[in-house]
N, CA, C and O of each residue as an XYZ file, in Angstrom:
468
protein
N       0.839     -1.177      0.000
C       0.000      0.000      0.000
C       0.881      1.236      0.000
O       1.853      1.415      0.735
N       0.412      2.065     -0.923
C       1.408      3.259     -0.906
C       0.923      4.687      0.091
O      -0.081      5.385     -0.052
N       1.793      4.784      0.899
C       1.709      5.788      2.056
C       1.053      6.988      1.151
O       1.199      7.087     -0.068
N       0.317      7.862      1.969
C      -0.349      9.208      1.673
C       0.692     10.591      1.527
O       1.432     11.002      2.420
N       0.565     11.067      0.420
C       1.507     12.033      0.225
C       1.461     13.036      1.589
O       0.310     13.173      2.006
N       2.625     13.857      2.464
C       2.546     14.682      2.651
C       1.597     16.020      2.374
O       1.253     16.057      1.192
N       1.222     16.833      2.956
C       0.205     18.315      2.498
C       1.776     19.318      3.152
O       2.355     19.012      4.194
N       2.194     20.503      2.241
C       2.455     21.790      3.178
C       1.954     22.328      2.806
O       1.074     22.045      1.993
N       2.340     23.742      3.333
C       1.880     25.236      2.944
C       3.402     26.087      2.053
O       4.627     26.194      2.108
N       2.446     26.426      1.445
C       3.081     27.713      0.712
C       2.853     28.967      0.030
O       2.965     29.181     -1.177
N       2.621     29.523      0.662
C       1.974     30.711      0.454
C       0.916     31.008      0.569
O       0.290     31.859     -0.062
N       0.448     30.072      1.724
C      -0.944     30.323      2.529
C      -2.023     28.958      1.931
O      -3.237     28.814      2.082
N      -1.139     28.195      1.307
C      -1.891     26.936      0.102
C      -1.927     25.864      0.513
O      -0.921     25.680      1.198
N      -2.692     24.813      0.471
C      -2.178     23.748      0.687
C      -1.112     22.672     -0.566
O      -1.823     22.440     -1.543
N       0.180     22.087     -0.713
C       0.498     21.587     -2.024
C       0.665     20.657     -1.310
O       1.001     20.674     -0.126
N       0.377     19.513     -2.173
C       0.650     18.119     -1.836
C       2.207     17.705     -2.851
O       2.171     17.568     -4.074
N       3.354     17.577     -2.088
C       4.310     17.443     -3.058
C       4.740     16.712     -3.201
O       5.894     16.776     -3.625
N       4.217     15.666     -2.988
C       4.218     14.168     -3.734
C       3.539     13.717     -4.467
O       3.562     12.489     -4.547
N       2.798     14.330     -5.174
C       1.019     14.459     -5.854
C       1.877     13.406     -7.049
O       1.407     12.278     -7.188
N       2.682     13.654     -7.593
C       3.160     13.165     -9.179
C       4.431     11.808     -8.836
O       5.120     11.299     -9.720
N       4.465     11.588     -7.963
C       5.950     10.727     -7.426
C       5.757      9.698     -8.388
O       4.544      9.496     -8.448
N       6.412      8.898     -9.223
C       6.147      7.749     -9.756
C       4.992      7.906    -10.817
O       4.460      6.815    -11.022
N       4.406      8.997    -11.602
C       3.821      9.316    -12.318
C       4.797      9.582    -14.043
O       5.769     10.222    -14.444
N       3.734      8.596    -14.604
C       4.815      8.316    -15.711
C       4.691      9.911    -16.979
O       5.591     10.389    -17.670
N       3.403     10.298    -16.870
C       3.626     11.679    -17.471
C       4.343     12.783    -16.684
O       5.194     13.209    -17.465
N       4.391     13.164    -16.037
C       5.064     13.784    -15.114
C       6.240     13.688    -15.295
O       6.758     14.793    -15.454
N       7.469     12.200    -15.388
C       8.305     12.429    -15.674
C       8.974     12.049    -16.864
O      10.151     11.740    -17.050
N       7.876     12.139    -17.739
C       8.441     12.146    -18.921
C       8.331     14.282    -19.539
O       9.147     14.885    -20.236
N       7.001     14.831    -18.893
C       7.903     16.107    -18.828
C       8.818     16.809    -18.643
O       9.140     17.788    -19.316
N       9.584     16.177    -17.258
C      10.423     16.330    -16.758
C      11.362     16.115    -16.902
O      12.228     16.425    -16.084
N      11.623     15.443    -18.087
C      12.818     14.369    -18.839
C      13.444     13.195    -18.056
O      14.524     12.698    -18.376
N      12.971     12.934    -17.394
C      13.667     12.319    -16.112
C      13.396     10.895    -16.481
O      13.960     10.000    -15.853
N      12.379     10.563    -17.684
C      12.149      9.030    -18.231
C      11.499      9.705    -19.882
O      10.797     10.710    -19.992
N      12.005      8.771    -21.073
C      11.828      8.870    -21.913
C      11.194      7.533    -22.130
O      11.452      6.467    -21.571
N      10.173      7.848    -23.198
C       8.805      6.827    -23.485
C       9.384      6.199    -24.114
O       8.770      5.132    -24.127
N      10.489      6.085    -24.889
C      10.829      5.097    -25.935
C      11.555      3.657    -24.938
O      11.585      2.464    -25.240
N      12.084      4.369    -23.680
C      13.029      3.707    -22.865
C      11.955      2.664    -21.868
O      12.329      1.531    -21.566
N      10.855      3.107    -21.501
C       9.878      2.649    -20.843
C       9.259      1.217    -21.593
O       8.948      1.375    -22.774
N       9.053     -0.172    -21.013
C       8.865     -1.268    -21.093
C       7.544     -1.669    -21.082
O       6.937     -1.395    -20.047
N       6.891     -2.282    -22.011
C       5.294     -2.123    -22.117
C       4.395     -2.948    -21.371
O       3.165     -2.908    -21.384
N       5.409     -3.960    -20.496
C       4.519     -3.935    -19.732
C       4.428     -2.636    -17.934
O       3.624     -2.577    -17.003
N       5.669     -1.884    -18.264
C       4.870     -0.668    -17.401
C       4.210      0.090    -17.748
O       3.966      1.066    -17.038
N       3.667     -0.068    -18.972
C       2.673      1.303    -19.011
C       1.309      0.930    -18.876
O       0.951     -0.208    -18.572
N       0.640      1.766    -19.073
C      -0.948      1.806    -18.577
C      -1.471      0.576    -19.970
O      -1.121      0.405    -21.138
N      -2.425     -0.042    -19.078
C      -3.117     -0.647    -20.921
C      -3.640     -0.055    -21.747
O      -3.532     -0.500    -22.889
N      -4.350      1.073    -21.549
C      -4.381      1.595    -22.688
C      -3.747      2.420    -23.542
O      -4.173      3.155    -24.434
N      -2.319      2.116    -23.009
C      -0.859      2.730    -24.069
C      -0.389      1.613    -24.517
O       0.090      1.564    -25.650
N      -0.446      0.448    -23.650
C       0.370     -0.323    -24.590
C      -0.080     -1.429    -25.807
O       0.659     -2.161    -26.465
N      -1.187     -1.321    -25.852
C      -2.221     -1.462    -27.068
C      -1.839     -0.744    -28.729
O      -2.101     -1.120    -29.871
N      -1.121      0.417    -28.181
C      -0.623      1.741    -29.560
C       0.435      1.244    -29.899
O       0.973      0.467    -29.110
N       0.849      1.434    -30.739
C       2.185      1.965    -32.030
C       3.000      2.760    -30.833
O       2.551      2.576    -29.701
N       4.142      3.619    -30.960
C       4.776      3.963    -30.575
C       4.771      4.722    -31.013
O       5.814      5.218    -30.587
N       4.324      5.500    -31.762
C       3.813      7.042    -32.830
C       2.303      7.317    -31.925
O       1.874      8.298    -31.318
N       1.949      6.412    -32.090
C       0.712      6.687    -31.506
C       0.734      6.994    -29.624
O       0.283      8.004    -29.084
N       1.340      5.898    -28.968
C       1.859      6.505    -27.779
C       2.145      7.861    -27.635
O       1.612      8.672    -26.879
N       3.255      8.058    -28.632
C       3.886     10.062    -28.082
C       2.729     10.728    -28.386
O       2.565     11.726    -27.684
N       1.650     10.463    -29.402
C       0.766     11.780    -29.948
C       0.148     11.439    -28.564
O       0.469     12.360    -27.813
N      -0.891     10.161    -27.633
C      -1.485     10.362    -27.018
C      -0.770     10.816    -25.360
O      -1.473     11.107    -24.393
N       0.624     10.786    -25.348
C       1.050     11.347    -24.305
C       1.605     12.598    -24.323
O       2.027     13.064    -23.265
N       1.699     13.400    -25.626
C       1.979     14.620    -25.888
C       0.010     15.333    -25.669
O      -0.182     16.540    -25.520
N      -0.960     14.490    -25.696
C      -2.503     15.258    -26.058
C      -2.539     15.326    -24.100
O      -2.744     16.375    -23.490
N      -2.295     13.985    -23.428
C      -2.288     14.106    -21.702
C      -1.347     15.134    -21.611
O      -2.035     16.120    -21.347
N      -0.403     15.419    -21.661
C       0.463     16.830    -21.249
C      -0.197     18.131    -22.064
O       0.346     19.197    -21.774
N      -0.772     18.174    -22.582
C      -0.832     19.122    -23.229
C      -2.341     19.679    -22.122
O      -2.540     20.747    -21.543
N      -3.298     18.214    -22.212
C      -4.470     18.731    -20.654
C      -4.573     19.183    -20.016
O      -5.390     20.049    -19.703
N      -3.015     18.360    -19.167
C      -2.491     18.964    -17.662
C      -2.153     20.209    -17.915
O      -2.618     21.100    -17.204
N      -1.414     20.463    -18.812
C      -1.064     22.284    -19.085
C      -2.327     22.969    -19.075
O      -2.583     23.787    -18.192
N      -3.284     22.639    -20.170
C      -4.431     23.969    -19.841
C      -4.777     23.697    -18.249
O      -4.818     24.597    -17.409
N      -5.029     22.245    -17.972
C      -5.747     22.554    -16.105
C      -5.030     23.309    -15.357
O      -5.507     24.060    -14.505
N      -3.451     23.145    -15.678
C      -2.851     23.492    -14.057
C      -2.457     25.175    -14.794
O      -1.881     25.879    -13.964
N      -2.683     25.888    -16.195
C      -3.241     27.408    -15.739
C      -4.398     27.489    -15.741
O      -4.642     28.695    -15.747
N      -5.335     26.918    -15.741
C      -6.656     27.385    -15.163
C      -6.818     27.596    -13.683
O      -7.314     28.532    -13.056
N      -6.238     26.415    -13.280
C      -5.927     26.195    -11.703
C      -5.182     27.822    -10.777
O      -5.551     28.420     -9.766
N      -3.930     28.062    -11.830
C      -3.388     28.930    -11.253
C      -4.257     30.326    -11.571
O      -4.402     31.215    -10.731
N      -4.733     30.363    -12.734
C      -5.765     31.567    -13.256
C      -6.834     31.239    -11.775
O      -6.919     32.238    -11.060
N      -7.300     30.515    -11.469
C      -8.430     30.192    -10.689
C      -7.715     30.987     -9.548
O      -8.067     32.119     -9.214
N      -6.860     30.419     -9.077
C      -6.018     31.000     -7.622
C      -6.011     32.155     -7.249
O      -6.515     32.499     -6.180
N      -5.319     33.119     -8.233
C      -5.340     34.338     -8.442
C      -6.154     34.910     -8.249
O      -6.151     35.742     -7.342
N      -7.545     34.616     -9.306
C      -9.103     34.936     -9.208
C      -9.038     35.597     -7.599
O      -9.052     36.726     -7.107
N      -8.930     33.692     -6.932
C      -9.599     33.869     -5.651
C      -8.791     34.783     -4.653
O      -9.297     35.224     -3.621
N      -7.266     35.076     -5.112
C      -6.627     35.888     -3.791
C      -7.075     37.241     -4.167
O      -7.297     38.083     -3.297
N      -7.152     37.373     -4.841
C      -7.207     39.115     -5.397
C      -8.755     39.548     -4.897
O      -9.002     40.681     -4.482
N     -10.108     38.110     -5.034
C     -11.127     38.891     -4.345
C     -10.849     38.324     -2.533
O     -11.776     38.984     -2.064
N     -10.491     37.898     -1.803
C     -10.159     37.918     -0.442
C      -8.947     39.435     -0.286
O      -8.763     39.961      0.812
N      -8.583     39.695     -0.949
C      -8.077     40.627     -0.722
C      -8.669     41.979     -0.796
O      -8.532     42.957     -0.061
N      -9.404     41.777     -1.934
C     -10.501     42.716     -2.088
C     -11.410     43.035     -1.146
O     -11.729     44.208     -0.951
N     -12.090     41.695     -0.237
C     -12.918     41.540      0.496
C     -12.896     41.877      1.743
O     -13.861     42.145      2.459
N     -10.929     41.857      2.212
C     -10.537     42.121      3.226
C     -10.493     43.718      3.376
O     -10.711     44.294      4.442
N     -10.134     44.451      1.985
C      -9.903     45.504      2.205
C     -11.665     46.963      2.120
O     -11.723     48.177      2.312
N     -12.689     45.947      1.761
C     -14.221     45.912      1.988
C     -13.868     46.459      3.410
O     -13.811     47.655      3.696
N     -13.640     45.412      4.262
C     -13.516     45.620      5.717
C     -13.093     46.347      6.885
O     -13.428     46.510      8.058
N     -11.661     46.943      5.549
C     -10.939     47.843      6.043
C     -10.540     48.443      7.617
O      -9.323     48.600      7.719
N     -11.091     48.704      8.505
C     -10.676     49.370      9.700
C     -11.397     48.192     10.785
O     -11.070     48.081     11.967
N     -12.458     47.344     10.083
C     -13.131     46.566     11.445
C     -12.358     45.704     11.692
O     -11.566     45.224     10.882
N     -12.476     45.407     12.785
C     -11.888     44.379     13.676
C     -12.251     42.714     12.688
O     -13.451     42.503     12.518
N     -11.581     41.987     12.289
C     -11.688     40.718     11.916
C     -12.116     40.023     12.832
O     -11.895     40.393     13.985
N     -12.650     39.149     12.654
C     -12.740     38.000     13.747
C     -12.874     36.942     13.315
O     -13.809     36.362     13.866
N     -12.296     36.262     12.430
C     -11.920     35.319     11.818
C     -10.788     34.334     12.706
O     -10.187     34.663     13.729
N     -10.720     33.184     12.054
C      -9.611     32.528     12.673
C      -8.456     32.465     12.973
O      -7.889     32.168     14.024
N      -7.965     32.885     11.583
C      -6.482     33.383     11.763
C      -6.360     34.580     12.330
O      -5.261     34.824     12.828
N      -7.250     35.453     12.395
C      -7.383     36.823     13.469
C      -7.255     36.334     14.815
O      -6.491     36.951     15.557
N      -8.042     35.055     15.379
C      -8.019     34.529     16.546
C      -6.426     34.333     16.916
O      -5.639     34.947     17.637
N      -6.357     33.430     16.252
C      -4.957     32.394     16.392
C      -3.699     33.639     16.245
O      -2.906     33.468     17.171
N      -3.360     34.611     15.526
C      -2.523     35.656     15.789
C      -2.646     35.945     16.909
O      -1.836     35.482     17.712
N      -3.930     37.002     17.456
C      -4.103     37.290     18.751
C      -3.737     36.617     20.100
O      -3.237     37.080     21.125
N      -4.094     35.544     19.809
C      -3.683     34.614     20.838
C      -2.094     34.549     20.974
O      -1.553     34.681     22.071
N      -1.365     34.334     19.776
C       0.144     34.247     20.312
C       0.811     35.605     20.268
O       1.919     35.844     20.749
N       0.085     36.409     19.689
C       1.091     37.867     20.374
C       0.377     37.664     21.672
O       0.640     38.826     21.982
N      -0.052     37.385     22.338
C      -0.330     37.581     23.835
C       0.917     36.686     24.190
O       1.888     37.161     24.777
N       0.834     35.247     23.769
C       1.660     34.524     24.651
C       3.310     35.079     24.480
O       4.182     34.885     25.326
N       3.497     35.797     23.203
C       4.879     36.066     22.720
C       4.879     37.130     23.890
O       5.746     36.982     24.751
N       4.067     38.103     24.000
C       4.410     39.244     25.174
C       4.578     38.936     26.861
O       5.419     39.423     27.616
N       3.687     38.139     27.124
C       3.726     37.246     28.251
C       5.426     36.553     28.394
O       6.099     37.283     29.122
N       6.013     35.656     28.002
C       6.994     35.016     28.107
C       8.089     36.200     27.824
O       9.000     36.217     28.651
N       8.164     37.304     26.677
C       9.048     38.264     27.038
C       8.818     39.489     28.095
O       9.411     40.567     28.145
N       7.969     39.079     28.767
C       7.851     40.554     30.090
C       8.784     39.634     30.789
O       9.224     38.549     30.410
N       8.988     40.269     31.852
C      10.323     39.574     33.399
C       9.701     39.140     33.969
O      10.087     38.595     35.003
């Protein structure tokens, strides 16, 4: 059974950065495995059914997918920081009270607490 990728943060995001580990498009973008070098019985069955002409066109049409999703994805992202930012600045002078408003508050207290004498 293969263990569950890791989640961090980066830049307030969640990325899973193991999402592609052992993903055969992935690293054939990456150059890191070339399709000609790859053995038919590792590939998916419905690649190794094709020609080898036919393989690259249908693994050049899957990369080419992942490209429009992952800028839509990032177009999407953007979308969404620019209206939270927007939304935040709606708010302008009121007091937040949101979570991460909580959770700040809370440790500048404890940060001031432990540096008084």
């Amino acid at each position: 059974m293969r263990r569950l990728s890791p989640t961090l943060w980066k830049r307030g995001k969640a990325v899973n950065s193991e999402a592609y580990i052992g993903d055969l498009l992935q690293n054939i973008e990456n150059g890191t495995v070339k399709l000609d070098s790859v053995k038919d019985e590792d590939l998916p069955a419905d690649l190794r059914k094709l020609s080898l002409e036919a393989r690259k066109q249908e693994v050049e049409k899957r990369l080419a997918e992942r490209r429009t999703l992952r800028a839509e994805i990032v177009a999407l992202s953007k979308q969404r920081d620019e209206f939270i930012a927007a939304e935040r600045k709606k708010q302008g002078g009121s007091k937040q009270s949101g979570f991460d408003s909580a959770v700040g508050a809370a440790l500048k207290e404890q940060i001031s607490r432990k540096k008084a004498p």
